[in-house]
C-alpha positions in Angstrom: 4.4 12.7 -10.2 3.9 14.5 -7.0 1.5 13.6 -4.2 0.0 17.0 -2.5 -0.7 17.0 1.0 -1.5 13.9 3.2 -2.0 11.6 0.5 0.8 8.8 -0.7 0.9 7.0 -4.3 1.7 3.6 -3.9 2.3 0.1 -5.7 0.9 -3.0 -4.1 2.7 -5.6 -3.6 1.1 -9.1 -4.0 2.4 -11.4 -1.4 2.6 -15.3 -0.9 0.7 -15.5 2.9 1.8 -18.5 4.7 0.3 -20.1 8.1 2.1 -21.5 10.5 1.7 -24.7 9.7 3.3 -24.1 6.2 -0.1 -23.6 4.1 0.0 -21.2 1.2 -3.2 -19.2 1.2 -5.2 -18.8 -2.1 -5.0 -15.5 -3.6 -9.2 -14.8 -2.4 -8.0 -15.9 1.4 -5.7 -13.4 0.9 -8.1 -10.4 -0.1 -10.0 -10.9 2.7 -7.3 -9.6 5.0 -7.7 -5.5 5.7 -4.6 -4.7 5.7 -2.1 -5.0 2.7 1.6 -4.5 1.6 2.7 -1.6 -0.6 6.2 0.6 -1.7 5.7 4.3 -1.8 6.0 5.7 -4.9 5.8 9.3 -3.8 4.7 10.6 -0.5 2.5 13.9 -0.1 4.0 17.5 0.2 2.6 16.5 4.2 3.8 13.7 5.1 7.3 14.4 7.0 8.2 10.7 7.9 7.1 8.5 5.2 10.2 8.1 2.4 9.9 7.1 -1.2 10.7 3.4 -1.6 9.2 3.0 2.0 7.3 -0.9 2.5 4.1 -0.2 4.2 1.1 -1.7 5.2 -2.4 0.2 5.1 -5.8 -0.3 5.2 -7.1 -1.3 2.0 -10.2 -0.4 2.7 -9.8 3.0 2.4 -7.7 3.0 -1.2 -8.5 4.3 -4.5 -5.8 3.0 -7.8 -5.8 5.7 -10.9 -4.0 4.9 -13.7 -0.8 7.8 -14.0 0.9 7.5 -17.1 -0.4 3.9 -18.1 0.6 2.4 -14.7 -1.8 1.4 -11.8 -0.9 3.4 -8.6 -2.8 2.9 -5.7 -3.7 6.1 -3.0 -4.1 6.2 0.0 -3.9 8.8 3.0 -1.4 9.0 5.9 -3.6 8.3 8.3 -3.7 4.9 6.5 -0.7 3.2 7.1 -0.4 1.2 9.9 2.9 -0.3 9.5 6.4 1.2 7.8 8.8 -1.0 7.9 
């Protein structure tokens, strides 16, 4: 697969959200944050400092998934992330 310009294919990443007082958040607390976790599958022919197998975190808002070869990806554009880590 290959990602043209300024877009990335990702995977989300479902993640267990704790508070600080040690509360697990339900999985519909947790969709009503904007911003969630992903790993780059395969950064656009554009987008010089984002590497495959990068963790991010993007605005959700602004993705689309497809389904690429029977597997859900999720796209999103550079300007999207917020967070590589």
């Amino acid at each position: 697969m290959k990602t043209i310009g300024k877009y990335i294919a990702i995977k989300s990443v479902e993640e267990e959200i704790k508070t600080d007082f040690g509360l697990i958040l339900s999985a519909e607390d947790a969709n009503n944050f904007r911003y969630k976790k992903g790993i780059v599958v395969a950064p656009g022919t554009d987008v010089p400092d984002i590497e495959a197998g990068s963790e991010i975190y993007y605005d959700k808002s602004h993705a689309f998934t497809m389904v690429i070869n029977g597997e859900h990806v999720t796209i999103i554009r550079e300007a999207d992330v917020v967070v590589v880590l």
